[in-house]
Backbone as a chain_set.jsonl record, in Angstrom:
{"seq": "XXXXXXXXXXXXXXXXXXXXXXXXXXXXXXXXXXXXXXXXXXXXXXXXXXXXXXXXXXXXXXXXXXXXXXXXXXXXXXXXXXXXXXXXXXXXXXXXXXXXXXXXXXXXXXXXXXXXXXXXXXXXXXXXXXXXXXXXXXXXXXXXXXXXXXXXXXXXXXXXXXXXXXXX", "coords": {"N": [[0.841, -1.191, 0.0], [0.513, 2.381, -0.505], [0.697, 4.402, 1.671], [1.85, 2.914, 3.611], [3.313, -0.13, 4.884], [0.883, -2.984, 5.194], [-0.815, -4.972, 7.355], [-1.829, -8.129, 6.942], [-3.735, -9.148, 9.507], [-5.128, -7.294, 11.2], [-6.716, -4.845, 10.049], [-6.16, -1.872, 8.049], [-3.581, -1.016, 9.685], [-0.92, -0.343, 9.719], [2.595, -1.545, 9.838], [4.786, -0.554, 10.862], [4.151, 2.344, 11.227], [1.857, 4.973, 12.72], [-1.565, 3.656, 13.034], [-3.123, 4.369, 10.114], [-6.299, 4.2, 10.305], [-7.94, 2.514, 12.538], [-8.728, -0.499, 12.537], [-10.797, -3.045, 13.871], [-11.742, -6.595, 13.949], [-14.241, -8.375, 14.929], [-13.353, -10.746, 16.837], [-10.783, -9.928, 16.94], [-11.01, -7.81, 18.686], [-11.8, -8.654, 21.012], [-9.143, -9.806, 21.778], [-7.814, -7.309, 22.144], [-9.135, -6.153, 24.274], [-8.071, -8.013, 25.942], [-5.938, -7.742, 26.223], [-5.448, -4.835, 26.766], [-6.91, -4.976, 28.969], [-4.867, -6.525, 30.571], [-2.297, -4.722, 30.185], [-3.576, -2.87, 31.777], [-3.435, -4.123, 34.39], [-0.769, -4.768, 34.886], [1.304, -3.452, 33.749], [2.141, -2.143, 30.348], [4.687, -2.851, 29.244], [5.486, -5.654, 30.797], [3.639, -7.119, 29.937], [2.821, -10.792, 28.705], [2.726, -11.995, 25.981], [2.518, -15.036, 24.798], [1.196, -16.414, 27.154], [-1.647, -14.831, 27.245], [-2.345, -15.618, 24.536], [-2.549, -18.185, 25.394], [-4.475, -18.573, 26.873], [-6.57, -17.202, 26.172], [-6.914, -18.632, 23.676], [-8.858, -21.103, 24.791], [-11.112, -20.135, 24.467], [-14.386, -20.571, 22.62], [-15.184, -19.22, 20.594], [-11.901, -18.719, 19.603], [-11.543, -20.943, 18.128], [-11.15, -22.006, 16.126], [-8.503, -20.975, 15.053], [-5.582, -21.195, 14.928], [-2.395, -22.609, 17.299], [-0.083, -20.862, 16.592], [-1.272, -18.957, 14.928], [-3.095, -17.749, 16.83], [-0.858, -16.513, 18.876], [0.502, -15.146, 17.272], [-1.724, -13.071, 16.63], [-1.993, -11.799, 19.272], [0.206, -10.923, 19.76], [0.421, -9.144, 17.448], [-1.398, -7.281, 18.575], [-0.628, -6.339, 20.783], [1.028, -4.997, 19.693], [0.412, -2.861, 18.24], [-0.999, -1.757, 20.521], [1.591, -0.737, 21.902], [1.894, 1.287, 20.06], [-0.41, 3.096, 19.429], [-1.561, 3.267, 22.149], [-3.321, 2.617, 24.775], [-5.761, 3.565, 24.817], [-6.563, 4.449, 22.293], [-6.55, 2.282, 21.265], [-8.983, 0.698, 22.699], [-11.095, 1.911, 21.85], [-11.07, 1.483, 19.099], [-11.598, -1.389, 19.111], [-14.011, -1.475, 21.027], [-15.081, -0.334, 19.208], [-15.283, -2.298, 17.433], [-16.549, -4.568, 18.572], [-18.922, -7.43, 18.819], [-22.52, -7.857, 19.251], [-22.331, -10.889, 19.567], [-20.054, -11.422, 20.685], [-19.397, -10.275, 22.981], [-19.913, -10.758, 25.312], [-17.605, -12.506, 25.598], [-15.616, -10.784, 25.503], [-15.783, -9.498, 27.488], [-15.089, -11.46, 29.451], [-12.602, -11.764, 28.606], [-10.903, -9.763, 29.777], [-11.944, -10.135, 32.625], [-10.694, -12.436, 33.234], [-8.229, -12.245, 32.914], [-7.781, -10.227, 34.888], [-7.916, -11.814, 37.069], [-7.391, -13.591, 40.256], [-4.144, -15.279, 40.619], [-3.253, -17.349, 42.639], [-5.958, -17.219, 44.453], [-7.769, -17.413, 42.88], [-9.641, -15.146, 42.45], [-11.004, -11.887, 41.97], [-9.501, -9.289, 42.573], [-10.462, -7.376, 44.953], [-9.254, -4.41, 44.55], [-9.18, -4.231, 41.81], [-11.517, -4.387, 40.81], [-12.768, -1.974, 40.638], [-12.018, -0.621, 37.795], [-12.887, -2.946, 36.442], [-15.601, -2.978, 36.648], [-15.784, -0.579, 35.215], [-15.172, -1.427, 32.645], [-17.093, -3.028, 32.33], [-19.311, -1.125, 32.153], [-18.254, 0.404, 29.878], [-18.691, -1.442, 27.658], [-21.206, -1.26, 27.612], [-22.723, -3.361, 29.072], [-25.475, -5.178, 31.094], [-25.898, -5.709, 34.513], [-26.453, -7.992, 34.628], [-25.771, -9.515, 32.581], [-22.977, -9.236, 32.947], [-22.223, -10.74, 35.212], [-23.127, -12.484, 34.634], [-21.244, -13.411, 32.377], [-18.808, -13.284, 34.621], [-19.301, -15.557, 35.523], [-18.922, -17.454, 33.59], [-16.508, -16.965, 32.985], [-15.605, -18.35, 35.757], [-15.886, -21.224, 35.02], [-13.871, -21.623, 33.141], [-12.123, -21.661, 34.739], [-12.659, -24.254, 36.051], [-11.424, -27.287, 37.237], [-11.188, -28.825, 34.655], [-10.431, -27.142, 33.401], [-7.416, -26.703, 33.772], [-5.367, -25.97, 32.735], [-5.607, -23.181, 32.135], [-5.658, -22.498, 34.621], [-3.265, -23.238, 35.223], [-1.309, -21.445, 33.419], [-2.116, -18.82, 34.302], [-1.275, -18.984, 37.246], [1.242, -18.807, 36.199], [1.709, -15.816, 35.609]], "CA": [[0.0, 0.0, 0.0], [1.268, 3.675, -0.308], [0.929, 4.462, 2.93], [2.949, 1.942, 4.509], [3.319, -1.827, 4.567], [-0.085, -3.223, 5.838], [-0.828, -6.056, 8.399], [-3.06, -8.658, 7.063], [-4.748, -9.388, 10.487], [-5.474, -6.294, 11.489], [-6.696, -4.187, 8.872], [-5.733, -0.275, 8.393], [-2.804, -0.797, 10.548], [1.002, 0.255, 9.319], [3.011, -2.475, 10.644], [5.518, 0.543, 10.42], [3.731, 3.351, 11.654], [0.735, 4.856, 13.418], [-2.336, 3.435, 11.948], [-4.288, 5.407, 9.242], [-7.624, 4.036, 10.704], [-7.338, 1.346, 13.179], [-10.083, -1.208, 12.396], [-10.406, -4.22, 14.576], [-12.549, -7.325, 13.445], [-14.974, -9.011, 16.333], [-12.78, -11.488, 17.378], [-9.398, -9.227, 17.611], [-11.477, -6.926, 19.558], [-11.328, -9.22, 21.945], [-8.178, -10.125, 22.072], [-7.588, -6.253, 22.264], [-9.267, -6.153, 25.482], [-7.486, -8.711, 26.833], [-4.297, -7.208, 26.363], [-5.805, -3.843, 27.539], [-6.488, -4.966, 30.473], [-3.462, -7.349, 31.609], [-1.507, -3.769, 30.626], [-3.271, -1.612, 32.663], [-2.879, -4.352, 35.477], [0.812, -4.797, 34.632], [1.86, -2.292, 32.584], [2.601, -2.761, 29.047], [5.961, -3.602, 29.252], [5.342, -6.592, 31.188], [2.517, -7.875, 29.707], [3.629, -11.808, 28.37], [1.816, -12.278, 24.8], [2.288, -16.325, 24.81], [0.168, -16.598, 28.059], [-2.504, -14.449, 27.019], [-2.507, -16.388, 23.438], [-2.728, -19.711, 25.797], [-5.437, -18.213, 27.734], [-7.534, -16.792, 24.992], [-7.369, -19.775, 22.978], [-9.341, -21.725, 25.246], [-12.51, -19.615, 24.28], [-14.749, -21.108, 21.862], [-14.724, -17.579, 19.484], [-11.133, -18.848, 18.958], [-11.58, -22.604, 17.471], [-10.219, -21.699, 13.91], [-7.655, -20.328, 15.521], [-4.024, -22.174, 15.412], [-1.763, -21.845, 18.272], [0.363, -20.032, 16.31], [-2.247, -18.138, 14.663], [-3.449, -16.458, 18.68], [0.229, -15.686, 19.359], [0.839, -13.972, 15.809], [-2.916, -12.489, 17.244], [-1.851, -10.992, 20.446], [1.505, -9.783, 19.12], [0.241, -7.71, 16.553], [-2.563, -6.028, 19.189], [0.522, -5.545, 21.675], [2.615, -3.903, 19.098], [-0.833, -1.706, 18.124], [-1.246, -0.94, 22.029], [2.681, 0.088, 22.113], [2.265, 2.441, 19.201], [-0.958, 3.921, 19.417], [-2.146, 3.667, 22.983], [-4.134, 1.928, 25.296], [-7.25, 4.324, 24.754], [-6.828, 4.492, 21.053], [-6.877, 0.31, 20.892], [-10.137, 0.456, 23.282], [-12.059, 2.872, 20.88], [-11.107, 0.422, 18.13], [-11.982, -2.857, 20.206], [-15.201, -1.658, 21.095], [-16.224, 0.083, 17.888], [-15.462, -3.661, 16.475], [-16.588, -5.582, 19.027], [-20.448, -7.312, 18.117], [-23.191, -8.478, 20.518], [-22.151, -12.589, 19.463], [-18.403, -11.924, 21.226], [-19.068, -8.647, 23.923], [-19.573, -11.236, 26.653], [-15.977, -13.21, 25.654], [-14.477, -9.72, 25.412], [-15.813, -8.796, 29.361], [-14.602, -12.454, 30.489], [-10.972, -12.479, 28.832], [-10.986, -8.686, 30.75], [-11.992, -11.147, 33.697], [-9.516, -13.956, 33.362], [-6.647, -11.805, 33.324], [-7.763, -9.896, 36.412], [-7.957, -12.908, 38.218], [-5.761, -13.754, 41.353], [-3.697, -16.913, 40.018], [-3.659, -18.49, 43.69], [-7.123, -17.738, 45.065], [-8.618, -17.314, 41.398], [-11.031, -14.538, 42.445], [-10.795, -10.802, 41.159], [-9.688, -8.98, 43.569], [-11.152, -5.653, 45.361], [-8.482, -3.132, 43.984], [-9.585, -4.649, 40.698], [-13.307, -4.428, 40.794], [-13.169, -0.667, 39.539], [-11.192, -1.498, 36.845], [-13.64, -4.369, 35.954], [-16.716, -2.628, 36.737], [-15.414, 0.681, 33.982], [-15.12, -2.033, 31.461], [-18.469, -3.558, 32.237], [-19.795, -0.169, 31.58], [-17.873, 0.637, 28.625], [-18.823, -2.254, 26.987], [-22.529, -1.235, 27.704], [-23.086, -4.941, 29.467], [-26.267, -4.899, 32.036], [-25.181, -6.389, 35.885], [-27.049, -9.511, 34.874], [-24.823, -10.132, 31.349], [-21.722, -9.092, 33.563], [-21.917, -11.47, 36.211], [-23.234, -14.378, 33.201], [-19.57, -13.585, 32.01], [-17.745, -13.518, 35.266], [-19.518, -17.213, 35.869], [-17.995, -17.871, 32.274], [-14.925, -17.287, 33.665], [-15.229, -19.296, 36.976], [-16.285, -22.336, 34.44], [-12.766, -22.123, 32.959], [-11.204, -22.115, 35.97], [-12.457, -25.776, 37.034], [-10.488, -28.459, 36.885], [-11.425, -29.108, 33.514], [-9.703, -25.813, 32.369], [-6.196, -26.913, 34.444], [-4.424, -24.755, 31.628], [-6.022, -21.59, 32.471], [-5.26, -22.181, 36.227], [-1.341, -22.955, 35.682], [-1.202, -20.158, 32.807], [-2.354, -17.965, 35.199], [-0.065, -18.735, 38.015], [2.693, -18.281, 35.756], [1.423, -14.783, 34.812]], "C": [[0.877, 1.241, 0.0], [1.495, 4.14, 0.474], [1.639, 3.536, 3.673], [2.83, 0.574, 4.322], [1.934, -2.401, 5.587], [-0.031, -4.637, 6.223], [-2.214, -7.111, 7.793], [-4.089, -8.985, 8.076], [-5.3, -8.254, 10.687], [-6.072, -5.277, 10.599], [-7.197, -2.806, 8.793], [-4.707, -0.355, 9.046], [-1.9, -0.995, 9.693], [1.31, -1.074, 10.4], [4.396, -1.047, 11.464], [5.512, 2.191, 10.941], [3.094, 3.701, 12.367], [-0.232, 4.559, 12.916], [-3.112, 4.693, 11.571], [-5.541, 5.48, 10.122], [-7.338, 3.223, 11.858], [-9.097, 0.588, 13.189], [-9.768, -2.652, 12.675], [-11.6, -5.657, 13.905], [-12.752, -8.318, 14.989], [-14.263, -9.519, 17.541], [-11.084, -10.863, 18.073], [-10.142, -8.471, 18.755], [-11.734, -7.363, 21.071], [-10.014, -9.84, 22.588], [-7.208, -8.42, 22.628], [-7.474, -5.958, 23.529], [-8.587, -7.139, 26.68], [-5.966, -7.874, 27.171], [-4.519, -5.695, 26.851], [-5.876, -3.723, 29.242], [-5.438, -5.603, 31.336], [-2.43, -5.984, 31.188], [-1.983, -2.927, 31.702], [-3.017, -2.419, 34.585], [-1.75, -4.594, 35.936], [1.656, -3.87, 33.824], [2.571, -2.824, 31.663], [3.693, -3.474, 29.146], [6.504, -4.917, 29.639], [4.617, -8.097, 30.995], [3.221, -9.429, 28.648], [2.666, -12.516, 27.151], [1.738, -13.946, 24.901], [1.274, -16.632, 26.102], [-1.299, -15.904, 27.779], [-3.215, -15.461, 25.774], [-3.376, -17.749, 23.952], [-3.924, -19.432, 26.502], [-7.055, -17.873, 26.536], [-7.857, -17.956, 24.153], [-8.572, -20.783, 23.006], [-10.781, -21.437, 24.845], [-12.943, -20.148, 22.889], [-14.846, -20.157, 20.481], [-13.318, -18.425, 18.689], [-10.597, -20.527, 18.254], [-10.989, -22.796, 16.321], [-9.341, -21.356, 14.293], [-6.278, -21.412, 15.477], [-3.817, -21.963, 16.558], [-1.032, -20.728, 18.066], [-0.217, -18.663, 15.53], [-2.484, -16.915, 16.064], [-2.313, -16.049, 18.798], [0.533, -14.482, 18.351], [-0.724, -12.333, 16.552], [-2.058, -11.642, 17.7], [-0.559, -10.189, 20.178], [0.998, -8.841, 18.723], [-0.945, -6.622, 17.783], [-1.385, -5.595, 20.406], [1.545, -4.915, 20.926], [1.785, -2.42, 18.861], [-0.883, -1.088, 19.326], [-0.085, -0.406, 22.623], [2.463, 1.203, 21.352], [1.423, 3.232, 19.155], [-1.46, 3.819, 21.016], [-3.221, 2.92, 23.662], [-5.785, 2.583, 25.189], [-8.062, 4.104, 23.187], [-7.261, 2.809, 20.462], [-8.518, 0.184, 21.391], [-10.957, 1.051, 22.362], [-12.314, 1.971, 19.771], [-11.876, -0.911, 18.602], [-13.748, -2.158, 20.409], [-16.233, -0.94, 20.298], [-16.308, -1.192, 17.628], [-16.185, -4.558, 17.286], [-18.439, -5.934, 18.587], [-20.949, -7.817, 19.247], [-22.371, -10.069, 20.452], [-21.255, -12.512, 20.666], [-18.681, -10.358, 22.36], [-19.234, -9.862, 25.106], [-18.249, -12.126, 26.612], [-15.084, -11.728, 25.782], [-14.417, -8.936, 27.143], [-14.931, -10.055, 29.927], [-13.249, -12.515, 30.095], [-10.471, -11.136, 29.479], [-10.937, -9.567, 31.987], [-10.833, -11.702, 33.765], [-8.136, -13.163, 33.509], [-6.45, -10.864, 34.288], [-7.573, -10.949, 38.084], [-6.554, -12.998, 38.966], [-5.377, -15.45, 40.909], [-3.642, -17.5, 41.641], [-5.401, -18.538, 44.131], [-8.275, -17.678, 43.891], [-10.484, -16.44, 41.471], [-10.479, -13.323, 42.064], [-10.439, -9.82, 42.662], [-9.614, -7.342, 43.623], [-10.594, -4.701, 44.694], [-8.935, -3.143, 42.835], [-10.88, -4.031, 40.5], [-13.64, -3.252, 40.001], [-13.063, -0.849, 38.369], [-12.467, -2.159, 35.611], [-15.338, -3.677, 35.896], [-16.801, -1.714, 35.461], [-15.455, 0.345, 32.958], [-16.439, -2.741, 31.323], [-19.739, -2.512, 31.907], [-19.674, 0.677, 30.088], [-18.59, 0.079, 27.153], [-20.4, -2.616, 26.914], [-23.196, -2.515, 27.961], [-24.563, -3.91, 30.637], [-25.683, -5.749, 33.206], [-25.649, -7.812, 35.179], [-26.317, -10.236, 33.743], [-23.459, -10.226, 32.155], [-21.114, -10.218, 33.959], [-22.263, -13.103, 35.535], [-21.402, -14.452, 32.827], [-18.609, -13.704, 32.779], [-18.129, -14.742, 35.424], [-19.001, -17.822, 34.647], [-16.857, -18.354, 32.625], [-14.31, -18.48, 34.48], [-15.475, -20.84, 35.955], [-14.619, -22.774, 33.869], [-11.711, -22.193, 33.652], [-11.633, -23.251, 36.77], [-11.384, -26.827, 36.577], [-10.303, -28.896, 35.104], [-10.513, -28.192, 32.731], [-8.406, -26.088, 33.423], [-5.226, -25.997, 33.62], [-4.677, -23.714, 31.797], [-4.708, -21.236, 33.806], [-4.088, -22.306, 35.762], [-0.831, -22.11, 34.776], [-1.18, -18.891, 33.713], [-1.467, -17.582, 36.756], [1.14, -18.266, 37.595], [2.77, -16.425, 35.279], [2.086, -13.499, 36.006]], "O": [[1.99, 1.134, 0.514], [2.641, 4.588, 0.466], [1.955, 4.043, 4.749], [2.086, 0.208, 3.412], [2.056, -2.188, 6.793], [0.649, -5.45, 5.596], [-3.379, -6.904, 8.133], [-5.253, -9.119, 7.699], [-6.382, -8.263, 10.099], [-5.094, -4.531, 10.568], [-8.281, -2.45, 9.253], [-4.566, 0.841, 9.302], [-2.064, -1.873, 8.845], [0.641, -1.483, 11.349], [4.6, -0.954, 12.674], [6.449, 2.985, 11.027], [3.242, 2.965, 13.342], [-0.251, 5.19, 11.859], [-3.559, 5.624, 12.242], [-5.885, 6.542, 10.639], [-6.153, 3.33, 12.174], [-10.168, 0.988, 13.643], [-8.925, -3.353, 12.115], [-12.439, -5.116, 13.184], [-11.926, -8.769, 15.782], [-14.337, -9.135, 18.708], [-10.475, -11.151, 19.104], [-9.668, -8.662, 19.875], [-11.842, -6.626, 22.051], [-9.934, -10.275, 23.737], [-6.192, -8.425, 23.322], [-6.435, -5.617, 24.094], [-8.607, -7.016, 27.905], [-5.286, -7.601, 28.16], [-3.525, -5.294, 27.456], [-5.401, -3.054, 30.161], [-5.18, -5.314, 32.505], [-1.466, -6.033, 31.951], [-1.223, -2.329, 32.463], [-2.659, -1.821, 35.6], [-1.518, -4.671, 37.143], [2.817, -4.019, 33.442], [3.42, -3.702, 31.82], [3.657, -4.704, 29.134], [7.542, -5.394, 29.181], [4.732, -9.256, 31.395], [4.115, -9.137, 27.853], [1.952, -13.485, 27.41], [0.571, -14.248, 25.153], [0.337, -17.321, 25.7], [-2.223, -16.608, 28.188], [-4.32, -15.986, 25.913], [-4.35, -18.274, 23.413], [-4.484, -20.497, 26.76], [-8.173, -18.368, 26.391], [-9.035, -18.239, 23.938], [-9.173, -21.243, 22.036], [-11.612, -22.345, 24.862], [-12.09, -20.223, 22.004], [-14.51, -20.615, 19.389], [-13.411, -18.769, 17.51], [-9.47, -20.968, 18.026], [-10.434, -23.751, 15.778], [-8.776, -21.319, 13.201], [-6.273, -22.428, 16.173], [-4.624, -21.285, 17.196], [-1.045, -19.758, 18.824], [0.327, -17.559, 15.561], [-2.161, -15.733, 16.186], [-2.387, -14.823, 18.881], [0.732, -13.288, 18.575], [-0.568, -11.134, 16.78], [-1.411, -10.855, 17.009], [-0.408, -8.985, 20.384], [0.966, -7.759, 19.309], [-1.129, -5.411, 17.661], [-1.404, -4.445, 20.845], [2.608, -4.434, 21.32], [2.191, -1.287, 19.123], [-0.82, 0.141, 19.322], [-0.212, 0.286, 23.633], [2.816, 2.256, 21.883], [1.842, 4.355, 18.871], [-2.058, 4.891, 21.108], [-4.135, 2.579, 22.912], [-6.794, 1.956, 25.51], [-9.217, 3.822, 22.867], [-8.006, 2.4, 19.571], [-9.311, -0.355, 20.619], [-11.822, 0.224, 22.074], [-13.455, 1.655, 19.434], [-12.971, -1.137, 18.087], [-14.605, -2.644, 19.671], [-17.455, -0.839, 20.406], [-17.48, -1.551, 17.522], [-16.55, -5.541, 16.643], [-19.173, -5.042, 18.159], [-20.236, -8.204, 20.173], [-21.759, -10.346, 21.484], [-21.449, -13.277, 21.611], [-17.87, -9.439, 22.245], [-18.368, -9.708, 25.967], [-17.826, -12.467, 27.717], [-13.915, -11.741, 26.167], [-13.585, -8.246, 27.732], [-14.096, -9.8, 30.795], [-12.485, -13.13, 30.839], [-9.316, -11.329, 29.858], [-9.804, -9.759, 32.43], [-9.969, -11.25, 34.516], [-7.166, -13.532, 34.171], [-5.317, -10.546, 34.651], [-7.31, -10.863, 39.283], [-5.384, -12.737, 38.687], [-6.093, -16.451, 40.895], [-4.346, -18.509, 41.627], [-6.043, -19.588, 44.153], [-9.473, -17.885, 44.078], [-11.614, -16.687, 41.05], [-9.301, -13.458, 41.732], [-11.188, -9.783, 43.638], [-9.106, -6.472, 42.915], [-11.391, -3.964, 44.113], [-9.248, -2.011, 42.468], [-10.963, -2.98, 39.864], [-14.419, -3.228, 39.048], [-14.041, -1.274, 37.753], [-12.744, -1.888, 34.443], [-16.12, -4.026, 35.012], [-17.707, -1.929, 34.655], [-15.686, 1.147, 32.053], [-16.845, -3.024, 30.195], [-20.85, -2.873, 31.518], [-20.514, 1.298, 29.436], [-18.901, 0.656, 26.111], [-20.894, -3.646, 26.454], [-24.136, -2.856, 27.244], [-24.67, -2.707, 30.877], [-24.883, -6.601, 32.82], [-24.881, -8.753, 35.38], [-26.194, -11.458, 33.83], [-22.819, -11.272, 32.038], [-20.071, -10.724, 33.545], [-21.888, -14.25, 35.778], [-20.609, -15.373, 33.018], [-17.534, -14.098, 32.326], [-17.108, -15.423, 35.521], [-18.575, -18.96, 34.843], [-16.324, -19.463, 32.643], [-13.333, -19.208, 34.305], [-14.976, -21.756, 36.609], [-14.144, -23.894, 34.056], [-10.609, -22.647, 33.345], [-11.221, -23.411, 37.919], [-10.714, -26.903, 35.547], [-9.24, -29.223, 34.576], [-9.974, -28.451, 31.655], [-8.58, -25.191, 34.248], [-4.331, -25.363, 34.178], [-3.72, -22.977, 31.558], [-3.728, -20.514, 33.987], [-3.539, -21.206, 35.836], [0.307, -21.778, 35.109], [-0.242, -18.094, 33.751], [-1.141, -16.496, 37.234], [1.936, -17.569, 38.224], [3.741, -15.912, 34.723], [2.047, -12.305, 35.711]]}, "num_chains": 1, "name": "protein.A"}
């Protein structure tokens, strides 16, 4: 493109630059938010794209999905949320996001608030979690459907979440 070298996943985004537009598609838009919020609870710099990938995967949204496919994913929305901004990604993310995927995009928000030993969200959090449950124009009763989402992949059954999560 003339403007810069473009990103097939993402599309409008400069791999190169700041994006022209920044236009997210359903499913990134969730992956957006994930990585939105494990920066603002870790700050970017910290944030560990292969755990998120391994975490996100698990959701049924991402079934087409390779492994290497979600990591290529979450890269490119953590190189987008280095270059333009954690505000400017959210604007994108929840222009794109659609009713099908807005309750996977509150619970992988969830899952990466979670406390990896006692696997509950904890108090300091809650604002946080509540700002995005408003953002994302959810009602209390969709919210708390998506934080029980959550607690579902934290049983035994989901053992990959839980030791992802410790390692996080």
């Amino acid at each position: 493109a003339e403007d810069g070298i473009r990103d097939d996943l993402v599309t409008g985004v400069q791999t190169c630059a700041l994006p022209i537009s920044l236009s997210l598609s359903p499913e990134k838009a969730v992956v957006a938010i994930a990585v939105i919020t494990t920066a603002v609870d870790l700050g970017i710099e910290d944030i560990n794209g292969e755990i998120i990938a391994d975490i996100l995967w698990e959701f049924e949204i991402f079934d087409e999905y390779s492994e290497e496919q979600m990591l290529e994913t979450v890269d490119i929305i953590i190189e987008i949320a280095e270059d333009t901004g954690l505000g400017s990604l959210f604007k994108a993310a929840n222009a794109a996001i659609s009713e099908e995927v807005v309750l996977d995009g509150f619970a992988a928000g969830v899952i990466m608030l979670l406390d990896a030993e006692d696997l509950i969200i904890p108090a300091d959090k809650k604002t946080y979690l509540k700002q995005l449950q408003i953002a994302l124009e959810l009602e209390d009763e969709e919210a708390e459907r998506s934080e029980e989402h959550t607690s579902e992949l934290q049983s035994p059954d989901h053992l990959v979440c839980r030791l992802l999560l410790e390692k996080k």
